[in-house]
N, C-alpha and C positions, 0 to 999 in steps of 0.2 A: 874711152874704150868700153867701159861699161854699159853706157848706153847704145854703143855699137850693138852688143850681144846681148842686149834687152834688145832691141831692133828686130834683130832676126830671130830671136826665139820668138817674138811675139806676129813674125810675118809668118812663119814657120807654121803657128800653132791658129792663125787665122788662114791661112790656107787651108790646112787640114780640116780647120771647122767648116768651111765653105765648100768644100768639097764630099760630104757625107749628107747625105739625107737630111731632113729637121726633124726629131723624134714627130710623132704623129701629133701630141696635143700641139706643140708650135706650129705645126704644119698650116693654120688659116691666117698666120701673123707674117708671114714670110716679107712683105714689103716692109712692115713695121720695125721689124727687127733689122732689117737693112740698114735702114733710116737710123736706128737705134745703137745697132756699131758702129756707123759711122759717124755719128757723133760724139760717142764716145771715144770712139778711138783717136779722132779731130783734139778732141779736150785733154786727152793722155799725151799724144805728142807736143800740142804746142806747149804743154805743162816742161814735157822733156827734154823741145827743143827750141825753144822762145824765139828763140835770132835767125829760126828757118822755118820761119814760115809760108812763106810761101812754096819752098822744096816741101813741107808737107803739104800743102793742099795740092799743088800738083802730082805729090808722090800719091794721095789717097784717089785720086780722079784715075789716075793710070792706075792702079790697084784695082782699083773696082771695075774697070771695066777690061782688063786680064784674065780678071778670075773667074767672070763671066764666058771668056772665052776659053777657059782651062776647063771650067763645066763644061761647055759643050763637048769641046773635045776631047774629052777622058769619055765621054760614052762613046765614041772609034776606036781610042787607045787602046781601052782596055776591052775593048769588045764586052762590057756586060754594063747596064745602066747605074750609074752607082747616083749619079744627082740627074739635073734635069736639062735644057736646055740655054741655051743663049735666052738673055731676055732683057730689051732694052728699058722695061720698068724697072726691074732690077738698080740698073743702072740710074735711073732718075730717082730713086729713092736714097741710093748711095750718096749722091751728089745735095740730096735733101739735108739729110745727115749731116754732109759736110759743113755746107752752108748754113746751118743751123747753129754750129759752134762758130764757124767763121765768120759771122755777122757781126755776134757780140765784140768778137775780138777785136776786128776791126774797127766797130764804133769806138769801142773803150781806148784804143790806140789813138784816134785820131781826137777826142774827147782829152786823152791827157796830153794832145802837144798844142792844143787850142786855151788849157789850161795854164801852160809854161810861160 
């Protein structure tokens, strides 16, 4: 249950992040940083949730490109620009990120039953 409510404060508080502007110095890293959550965030969950894997990588592929759509559409919503638009690089950077943790993972999994 606790990782439940680590879960959602942490979708919570990366929502909120992803939805606000990047202070101005981040602002020329924007892909990088993508790339760079989501591999962290990739390394955090399978850390928290080893035996769902796979539900995380498809949970962060449907994540990231939601919130991409939540950007867009919160400049309708709320009628005033607060982030920027849909962007399907965005989105391949996310997926960079992901597979960037999930590579190793993957090798090293199938490395320790070739081992057994």
């Amino acid at each position: 249950m606790n990782k439940v409510l680590l879960l959602i404060a942490l979708i919570v508080t990366s929502v909120i992040g992803f939805m606000v502007k990047l202070p101005k110095p981040l602002r020329g890293f924007g892909f990088e940083l993508h790339a760079a959550f989501y591999c962290l965030a990739s390394i955090f969950l399978l850390i928290l949730f080893p035996k769902r894997h796979f539900l995380v990588l498809i949970g962060l592929i449907f994540f990231g490109i939601i919130i991409e759509v939540f950007q867009h559409a919160s400049n309708y919503i709320l009628d005033k620009r607060i982030h920027g638009n849909f962007d399907p690089i965005d989105i391949q950077y996310n997926l960079i990120g992901v597979f960037l943790a999930f590579i190793p993972f993957y090798l090293i999994k199938i490395l320790r039953k070739l081992m057994i």
